[in-house]
Structure formats: C-alpha cells, structure tokens
N, C-alpha and C positions, 0 to 999 in steps of 0.2 A: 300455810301449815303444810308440812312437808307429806304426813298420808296421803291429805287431799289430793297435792301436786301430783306424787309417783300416778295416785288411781287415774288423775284426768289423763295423764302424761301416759297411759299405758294402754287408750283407747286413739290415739293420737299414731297414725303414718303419716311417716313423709309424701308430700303432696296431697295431702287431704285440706279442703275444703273447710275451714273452720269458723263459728262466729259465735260471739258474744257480744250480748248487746247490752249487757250489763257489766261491763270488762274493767272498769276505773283504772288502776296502772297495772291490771293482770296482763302480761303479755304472749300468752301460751296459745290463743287463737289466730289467727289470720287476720281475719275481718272483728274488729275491736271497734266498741260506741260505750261510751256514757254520756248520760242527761249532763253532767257537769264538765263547762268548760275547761274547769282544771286539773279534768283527769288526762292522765297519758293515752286513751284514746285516739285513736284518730277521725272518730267521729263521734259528733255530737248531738244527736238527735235524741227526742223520744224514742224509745224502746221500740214502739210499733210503726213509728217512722222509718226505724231502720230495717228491722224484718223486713218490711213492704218494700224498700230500696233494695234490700239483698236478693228478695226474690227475682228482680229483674234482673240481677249480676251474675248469682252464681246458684249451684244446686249446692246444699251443702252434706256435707256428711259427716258430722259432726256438729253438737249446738251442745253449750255450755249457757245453762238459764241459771241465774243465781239471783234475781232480783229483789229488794226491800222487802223483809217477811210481814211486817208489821205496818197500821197505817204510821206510826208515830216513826218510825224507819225512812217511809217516802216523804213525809213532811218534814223530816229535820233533813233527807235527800236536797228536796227543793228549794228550804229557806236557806241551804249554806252556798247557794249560788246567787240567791233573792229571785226566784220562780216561785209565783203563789199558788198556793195549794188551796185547791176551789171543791166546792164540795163534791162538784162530778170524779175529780180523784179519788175523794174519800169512799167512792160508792164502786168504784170499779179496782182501784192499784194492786191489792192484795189478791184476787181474785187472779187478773192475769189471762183471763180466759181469751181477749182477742190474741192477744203473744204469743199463747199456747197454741192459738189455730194458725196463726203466721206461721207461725217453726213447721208445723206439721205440713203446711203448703211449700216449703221452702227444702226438706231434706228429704234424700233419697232414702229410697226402700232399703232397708238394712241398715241403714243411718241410726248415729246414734244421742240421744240427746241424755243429759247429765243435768239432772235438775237439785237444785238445794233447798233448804225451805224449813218450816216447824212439820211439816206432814208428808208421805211419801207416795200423794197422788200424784204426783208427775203428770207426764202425756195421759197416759190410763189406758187400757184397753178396750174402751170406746172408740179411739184414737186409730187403735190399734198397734199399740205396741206392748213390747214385752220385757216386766223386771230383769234385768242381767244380775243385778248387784243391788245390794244396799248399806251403805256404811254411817254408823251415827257419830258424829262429832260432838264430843262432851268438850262445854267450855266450864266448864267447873264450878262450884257456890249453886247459887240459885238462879243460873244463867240457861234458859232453855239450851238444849245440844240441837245441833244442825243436823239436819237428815239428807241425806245424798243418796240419788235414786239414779240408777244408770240404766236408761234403759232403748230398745233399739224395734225401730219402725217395723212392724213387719208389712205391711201393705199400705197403698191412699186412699185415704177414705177419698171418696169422688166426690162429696157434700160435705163443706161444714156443718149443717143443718141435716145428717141422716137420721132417720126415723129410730129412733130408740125406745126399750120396753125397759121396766124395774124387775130384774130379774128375781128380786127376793133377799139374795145375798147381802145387798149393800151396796150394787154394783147397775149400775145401765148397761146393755147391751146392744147392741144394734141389734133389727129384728129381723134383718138377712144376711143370710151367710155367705150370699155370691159371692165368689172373687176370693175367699177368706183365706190365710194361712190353713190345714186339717189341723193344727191344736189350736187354733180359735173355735173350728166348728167342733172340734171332739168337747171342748169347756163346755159349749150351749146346750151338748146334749142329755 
C-alpha cells in the first residue's frame, strides 16, 4: 500500500543497515527473512533465528517488524508451508517479546524500528524508545485497521531483564534513571 511504502521509504538512507524478518516478497530492507520457503526472502529462518544471526553480522539502523498479528495468522503462516503449529507457538507468537528483545540487542542508538500490529505498543519505553509517528491503516468493512508505530532508540538498556516498577499510568518503567536520555528522566519525575 503506497502511504505505508512513501512512510517506511522516508525513514530509509542510503547505506543504512536494514532488516526485516518478516519481509515475504517485501524488498525495501537489506537483510530480508521469512519462515516460508516460498517467499522472495533470501532467508529462511524463524524470526528469532534470524535476529540472533543478524546480530552477529551487522548493527542495524533501521528494523521493519510486521509479524502475524493474530494466533489464527501464524497458524494459517505455518500450515501454508506444512510447519506445525505446537502449542508452545500458541503461547508465545503473538506476544513477540524475545523478537522485540533481539531488535533491541541488534540496532543502534537512534535507530529506528517501524512496528505494525492491532496495538501501538511497539519497542515501548521500557525499552527505551520514543513515539516518532503513528499511522492507522483502515482496511475497510469489519476488518480491524493496522497500527503503524515508528519509533527510534534512544539508549541500551544494558539488561533484558532491568528492574522495573508499575508506575500507575499503565505503563512500567525502569526504576533508574542512570544512563537515561533528560526526557526519559524529566517523564519519571
């Protein structure tokens, strides 16, 4: 869809670092994976297979996350290749959470990732990153619309596992501020 395209295409320099590991015959990234053999990919791993390969290759500065929103999404995914879908998929696919922590180990500070989805939690600012953008894709009838969240690293967290508090909002936070962007720490206080 062409908005989509112009927005990805408009976070995009030449010689920038790109990946999608959810690419099927998208060819806008560099570094391109899908689970299915018969996408235009040029690779074919699990998702978290290849983050974890990418990380040992390149830094990236840019990540395009668009994976299966639904589980009935990665299951009709799987079965159109004949990979079976075991319950431990069913308990983690939509969730996403080690992929999210892969991308976040893999792109540089000011890096930017582009996530799609029913919801516009993205990386989050746990993570540590920051909304840029948000654009919602209406597919029209009674078809949920796409939520497109752009949004860009501001620091490493140094622990997948940092200590986080419920701040009240709706929201986790980490419970120190060392190291932090000053509007990370100005939010906490």
């Amino acid at each position: 869809m062409e908005p989509v395209r112009r927005l990805v295409l408009s976070y995009i320099q030449p010689n920038m670092e790109t990946i999608d590991p959810f690419a099927k015959n998208c060819k806008i990234a560099k570094w391109r994976n899908d689970i299915n053999p018969a996408a235009e990919a040029e690779y074919h791993l699990d998702a978290l297979d290849f983050l974890r390969m990418c990380q040992k290759k390149v830094a990236a500065d840019l990540v395009i996350f668009d994976p299966p929103y639904s589980l009935r999404q990665v299951k009709e995914c799987y079965e159109s290749f004949g990979r079976q879908f075991t319950m431990e998929d069913s308990q983690t696919a939509v969730r996403w959470k080690a992929e999210r922590n892969a991308i976040n180990d893999l792109l540089k500070v000011g890096g930017i990732v582009i996530s799609f989805g029913w919801n516009s939690s993205g990386q989050g600012i746990g993570r540590m990153y920051e909304i840029l953008e948000i654009m919602l894709l209406c597919h029209g009838g009674a078809h949920y619309d796409t939520i497109i969240v752009v949004e860009k690293k501001l620091a490493h967290q140094e622990s997948l596992f940092a200590p986080t508090e419920f701040n009240g909002s709706g929201a986790y936070m980490p419970t120190t501020t060392q190291g932090m962007p000053a509007a990370i720490e100005n939010m906490q206080s």
